[in-house]
KELOVEX-545035 format. One line per field, with one value per atom (N, C-alpha, C): residue number from 1; chain; atom name; x, y, z. Coordinates in pm, whole numbers, plus 32768, in hexadecimal, padded with zeros to 4 digits. Example, Ala and Ser with C-alpha at 12.3 -4.5 7.8 and 13.67 -1.06 7.14 Angstrom:
BEGIN
seq	(1,1,1,2,2,2)
mol	(A,A,A,A,A,A)
atom	(N,CA,C,N,CA,C)
x	(8527,84CE,8528,8505,8557,850A)
y	(7DC7,7E3E,7EB6,7F1F,7F96,8003)
z	(830C,830C,830C,82C4,82CA,8313)
//
This chain:
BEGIN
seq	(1,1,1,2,2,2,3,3,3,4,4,4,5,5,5,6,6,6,7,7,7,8,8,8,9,9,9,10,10,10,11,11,11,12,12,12,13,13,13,14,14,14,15,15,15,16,16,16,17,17,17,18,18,18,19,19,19,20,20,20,21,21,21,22,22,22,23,23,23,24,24,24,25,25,25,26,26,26,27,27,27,28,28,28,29,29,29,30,30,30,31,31,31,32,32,32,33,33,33,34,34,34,35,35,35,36,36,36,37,37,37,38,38,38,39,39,39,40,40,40,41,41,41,42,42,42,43,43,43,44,44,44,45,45,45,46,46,46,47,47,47,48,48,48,49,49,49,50,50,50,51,51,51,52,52,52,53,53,53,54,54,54,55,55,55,56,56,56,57,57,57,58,58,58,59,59,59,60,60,60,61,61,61,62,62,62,63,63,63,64,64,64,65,65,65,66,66,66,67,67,67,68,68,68,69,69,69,70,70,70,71,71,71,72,72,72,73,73,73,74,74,74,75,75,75,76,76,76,77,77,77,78,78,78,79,79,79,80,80,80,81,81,81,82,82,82,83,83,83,84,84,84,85,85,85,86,86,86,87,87,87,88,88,88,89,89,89,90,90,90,91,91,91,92,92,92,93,93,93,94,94,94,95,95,95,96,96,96,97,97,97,98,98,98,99,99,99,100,100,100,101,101,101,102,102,102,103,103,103,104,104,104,105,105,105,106,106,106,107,107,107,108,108,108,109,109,109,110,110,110,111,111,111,112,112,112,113,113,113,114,114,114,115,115,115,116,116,116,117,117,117,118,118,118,119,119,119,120,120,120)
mol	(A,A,A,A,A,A,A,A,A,A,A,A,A,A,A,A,A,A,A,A,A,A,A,A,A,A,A,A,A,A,A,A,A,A,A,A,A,A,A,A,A,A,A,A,A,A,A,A,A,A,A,A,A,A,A,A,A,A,A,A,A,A,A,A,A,A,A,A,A,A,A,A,A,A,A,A,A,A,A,A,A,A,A,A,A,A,A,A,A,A,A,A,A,A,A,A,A,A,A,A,A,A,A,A,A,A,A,A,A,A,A,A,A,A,A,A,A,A,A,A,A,A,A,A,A,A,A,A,A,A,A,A,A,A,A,A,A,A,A,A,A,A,A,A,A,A,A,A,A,A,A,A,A,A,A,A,A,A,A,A,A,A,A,A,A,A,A,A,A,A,A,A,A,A,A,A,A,A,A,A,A,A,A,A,A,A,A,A,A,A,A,A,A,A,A,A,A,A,A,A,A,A,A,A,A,A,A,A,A,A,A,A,A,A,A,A,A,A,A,A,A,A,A,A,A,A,A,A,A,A,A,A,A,A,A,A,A,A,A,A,A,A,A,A,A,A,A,A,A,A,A,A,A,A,A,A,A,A,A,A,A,A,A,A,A,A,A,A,A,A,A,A,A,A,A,A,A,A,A,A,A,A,A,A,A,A,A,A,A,A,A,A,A,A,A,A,A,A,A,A,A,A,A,A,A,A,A,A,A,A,A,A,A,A,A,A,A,A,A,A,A,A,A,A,A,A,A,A,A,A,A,A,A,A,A,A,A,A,A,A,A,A,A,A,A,A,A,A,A,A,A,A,A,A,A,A,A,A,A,A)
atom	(N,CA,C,N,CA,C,N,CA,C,N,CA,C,N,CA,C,N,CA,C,N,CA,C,N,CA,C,N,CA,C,N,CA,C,N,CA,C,N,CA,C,N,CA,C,N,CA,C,N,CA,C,N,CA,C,N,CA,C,N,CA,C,N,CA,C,N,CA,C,N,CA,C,N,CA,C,N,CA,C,N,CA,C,N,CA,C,N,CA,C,N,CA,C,N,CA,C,N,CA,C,N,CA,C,N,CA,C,N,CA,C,N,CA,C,N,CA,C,N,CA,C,N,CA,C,N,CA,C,N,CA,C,N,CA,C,N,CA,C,N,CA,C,N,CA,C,N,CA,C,N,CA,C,N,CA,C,N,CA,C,N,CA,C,N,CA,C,N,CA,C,N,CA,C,N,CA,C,N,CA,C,N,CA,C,N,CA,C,N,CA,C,N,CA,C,N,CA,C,N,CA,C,N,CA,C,N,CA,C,N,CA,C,N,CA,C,N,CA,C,N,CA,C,N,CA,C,N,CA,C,N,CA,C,N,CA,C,N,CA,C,N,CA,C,N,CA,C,N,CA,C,N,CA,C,N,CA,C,N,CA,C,N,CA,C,N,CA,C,N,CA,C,N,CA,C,N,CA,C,N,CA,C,N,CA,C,N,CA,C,N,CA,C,N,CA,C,N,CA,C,N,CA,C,N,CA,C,N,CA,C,N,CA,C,N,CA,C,N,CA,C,N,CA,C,N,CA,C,N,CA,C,N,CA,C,N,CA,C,N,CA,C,N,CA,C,N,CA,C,N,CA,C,N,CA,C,N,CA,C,N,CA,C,N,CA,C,N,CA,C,N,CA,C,N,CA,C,N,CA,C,N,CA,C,N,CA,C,N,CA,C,N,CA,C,N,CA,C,N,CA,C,N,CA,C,N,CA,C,N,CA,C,N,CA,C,N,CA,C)
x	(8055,8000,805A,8047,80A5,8054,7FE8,7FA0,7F0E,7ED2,7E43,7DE8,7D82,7D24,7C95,7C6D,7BA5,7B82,7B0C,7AD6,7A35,7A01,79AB,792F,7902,788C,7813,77EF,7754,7776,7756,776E,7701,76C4,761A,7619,7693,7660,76E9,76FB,775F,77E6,77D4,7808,7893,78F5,795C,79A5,79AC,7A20,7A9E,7AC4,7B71,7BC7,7C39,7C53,7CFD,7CFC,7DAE,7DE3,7E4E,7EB3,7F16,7F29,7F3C,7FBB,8043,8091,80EE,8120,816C,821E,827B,82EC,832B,83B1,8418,83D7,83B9,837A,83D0,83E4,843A,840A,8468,8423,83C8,83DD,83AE,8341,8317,828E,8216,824D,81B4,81C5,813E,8150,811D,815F,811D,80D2,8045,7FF3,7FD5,7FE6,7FAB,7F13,7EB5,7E52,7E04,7DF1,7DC4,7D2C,7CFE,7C84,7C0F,7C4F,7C1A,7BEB,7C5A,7C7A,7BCC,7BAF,7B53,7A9D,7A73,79FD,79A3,790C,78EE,78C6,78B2,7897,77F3,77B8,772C,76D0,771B,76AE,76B2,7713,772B,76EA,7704,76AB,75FE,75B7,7534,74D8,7467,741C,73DE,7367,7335,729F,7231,71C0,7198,719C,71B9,71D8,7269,72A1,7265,7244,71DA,7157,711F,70B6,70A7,714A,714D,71A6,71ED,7205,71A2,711A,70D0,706C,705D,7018,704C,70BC,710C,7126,7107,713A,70A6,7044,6FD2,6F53,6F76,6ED6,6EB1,6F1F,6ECB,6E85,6E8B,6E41,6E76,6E17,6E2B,6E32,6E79,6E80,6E7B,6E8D,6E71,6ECB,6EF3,6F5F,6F42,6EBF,6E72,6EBB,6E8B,6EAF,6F4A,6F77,7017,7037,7024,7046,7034,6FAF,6F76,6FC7,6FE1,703A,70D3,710E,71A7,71A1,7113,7141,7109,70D3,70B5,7141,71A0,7233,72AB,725A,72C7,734A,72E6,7334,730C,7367,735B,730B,72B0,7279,728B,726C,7265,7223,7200,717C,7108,709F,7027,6FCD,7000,6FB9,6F22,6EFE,6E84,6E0D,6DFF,6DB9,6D0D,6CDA,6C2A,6C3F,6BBA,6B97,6B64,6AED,6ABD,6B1F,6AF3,6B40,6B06,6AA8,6A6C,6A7C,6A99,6AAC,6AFD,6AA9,6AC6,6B15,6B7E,6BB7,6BB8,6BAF,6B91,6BFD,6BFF,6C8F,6CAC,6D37,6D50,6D3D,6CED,6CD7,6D3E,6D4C,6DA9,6E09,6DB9,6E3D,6E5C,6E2F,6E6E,6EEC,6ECF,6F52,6FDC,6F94,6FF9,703C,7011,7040,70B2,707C,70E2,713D,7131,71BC,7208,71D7,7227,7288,723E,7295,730A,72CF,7349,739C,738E,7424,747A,7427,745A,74B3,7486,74D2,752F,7544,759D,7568,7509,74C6,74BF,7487,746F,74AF)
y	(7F8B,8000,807C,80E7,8153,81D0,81EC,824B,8224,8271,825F,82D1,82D6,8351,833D,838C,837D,83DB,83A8,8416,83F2,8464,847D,848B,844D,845F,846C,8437,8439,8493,8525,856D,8543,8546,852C,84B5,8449,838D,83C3,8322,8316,82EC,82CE,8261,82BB,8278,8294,8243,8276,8255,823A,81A6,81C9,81A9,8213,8200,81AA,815D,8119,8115,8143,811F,8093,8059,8001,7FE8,7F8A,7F7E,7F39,7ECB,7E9B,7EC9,7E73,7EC7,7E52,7E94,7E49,7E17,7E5B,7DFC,7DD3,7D71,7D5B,7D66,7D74,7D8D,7CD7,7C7C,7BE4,7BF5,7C7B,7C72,7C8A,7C81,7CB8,7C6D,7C56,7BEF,7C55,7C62,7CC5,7C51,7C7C,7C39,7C93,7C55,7CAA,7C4A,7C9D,7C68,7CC0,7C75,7CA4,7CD0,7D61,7D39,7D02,7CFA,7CBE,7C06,7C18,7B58,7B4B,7B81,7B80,7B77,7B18,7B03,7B82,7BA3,7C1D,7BCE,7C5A,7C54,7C43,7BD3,7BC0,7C71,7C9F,7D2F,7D5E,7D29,7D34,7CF2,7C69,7C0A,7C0B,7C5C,7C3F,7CBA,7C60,7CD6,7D07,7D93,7DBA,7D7A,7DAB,7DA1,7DCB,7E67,7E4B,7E2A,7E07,7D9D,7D13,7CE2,7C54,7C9D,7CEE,7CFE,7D1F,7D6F,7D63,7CFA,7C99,7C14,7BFC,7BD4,7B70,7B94,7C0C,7C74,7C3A,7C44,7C22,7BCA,7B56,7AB8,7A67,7AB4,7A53,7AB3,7AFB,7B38,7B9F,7BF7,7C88,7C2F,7BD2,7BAC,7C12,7C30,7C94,7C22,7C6C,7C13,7C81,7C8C,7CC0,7CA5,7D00,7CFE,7CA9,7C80,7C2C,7BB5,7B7E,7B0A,7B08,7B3C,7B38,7B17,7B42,7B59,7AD2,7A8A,7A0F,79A2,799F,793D,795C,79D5,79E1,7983,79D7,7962,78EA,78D0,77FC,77E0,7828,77F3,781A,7826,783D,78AB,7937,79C2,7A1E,7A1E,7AAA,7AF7,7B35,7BCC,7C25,7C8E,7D14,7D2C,7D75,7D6C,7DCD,7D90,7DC1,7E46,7ED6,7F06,7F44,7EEE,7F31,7E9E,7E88,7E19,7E49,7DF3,7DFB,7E1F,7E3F,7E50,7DF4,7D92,7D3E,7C8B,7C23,7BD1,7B79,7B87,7B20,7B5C,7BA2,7BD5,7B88,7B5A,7B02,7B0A,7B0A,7B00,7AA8,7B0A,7A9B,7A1F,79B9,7975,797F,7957,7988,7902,7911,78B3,7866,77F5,777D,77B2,7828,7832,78A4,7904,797F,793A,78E9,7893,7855,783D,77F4,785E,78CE,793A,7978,79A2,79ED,7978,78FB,78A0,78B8,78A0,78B6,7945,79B7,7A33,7A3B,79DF,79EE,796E,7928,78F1,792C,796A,79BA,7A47,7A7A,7AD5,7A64,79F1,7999,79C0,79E4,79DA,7940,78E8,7883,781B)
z	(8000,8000,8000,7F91,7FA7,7FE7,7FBA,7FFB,800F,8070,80A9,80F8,80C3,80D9,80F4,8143,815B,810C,80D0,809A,80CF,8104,80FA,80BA,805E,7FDC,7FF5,805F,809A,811E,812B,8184,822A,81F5,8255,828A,8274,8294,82E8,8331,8392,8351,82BD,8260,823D,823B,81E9,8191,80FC,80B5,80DB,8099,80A4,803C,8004,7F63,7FB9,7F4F,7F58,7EFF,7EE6,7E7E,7E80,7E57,7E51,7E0A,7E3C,7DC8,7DE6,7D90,7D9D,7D9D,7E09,7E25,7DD8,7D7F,7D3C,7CC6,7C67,7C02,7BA1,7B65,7B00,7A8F,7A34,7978,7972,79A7,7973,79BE,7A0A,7A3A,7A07,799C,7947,78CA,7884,7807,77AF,774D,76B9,766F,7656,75F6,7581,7510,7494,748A,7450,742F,73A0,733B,72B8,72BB,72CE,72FC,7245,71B9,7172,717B,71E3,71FE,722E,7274,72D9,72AE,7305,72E4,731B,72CD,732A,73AF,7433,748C,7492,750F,7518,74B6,74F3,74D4,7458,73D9,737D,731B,735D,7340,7316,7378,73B7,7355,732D,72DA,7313,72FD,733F,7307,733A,7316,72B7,7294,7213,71A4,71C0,7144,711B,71AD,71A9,7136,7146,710B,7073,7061,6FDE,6FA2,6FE3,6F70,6F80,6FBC,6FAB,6F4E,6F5A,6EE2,6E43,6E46,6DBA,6DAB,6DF1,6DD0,6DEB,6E11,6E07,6DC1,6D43,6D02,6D68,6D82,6DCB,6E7B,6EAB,6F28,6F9A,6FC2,7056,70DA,712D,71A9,720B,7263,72F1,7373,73B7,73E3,7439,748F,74D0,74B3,7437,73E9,73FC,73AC,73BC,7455,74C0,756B,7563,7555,7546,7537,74A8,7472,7497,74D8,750F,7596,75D9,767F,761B,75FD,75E1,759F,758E,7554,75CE,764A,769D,7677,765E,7637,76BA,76CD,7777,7710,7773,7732,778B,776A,77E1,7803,78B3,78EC,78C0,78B4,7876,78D2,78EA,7923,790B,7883,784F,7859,7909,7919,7937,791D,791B,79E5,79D0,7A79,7AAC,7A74,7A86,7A6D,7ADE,7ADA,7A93,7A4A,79E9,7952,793E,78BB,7836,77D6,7790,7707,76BD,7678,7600,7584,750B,74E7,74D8,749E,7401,7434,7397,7331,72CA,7270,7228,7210,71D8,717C,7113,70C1,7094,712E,713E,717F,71E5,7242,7205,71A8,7145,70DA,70C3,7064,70EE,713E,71DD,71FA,7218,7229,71B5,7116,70BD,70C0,70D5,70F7,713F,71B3,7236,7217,71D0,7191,7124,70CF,705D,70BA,713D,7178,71E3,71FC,723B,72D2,72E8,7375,7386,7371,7392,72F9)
//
């Protein structure tokens, strides 16, 4: 530890910060490894990867005769393929509130998408 300080951030709580510096003594040049990395080499990252809803809506538009789908649908068929989604803050009030399913070969046009984008 070379140096150390409180800081204060929450004036009003009892709470204090504490910053450390940290560091190693005697370092030698063999202490560290140089990596090169190509970032062309590289596969994209999940988020690079991942289409949006929109995009689902327009391959499926263009690869199945103009068919509309619904982001409903899409959400649908992502969780039945075991796809994290993000949390839904635009929920009904009522706990019975019923939801259309998505038909056989809207399902089958949205799996086709999300392999054509390497989601699944």
């Amino acid at each position: 530890m070379e140096r150390m300080c409180n800081v204060d951030m929450f004036p009003e709580t009892v709470h204090v910060e504490t910053v450390v510096l940290l560091s190693q003594l005697r370092q030698k040049p063999d202490d560290y490894i140089d990596v090169d990395i190509d970032v062309a080499e590289l596969e994209g990252t999940s988020a690079e990867t991942k289409a949006t809803y929109e995009k689902i809506k327009k391959y499926v538009a263009e690869h199945n005769g103009g068919m509309k789908v619904s982001n409903l649908y899409i959400a649908q068929v992502k969780r039945k393929c075991g796809i994290e989604l993000g949390k839904n803050f635009n929920l009904t009030k009522s706990e019975d509130s019923r939801q259309p399913k998505c038909p056989k070969e809207k399902e089958e046009a949205i799996v086709e998408a999300l392999k054509a984008f390497q989601m699944i």
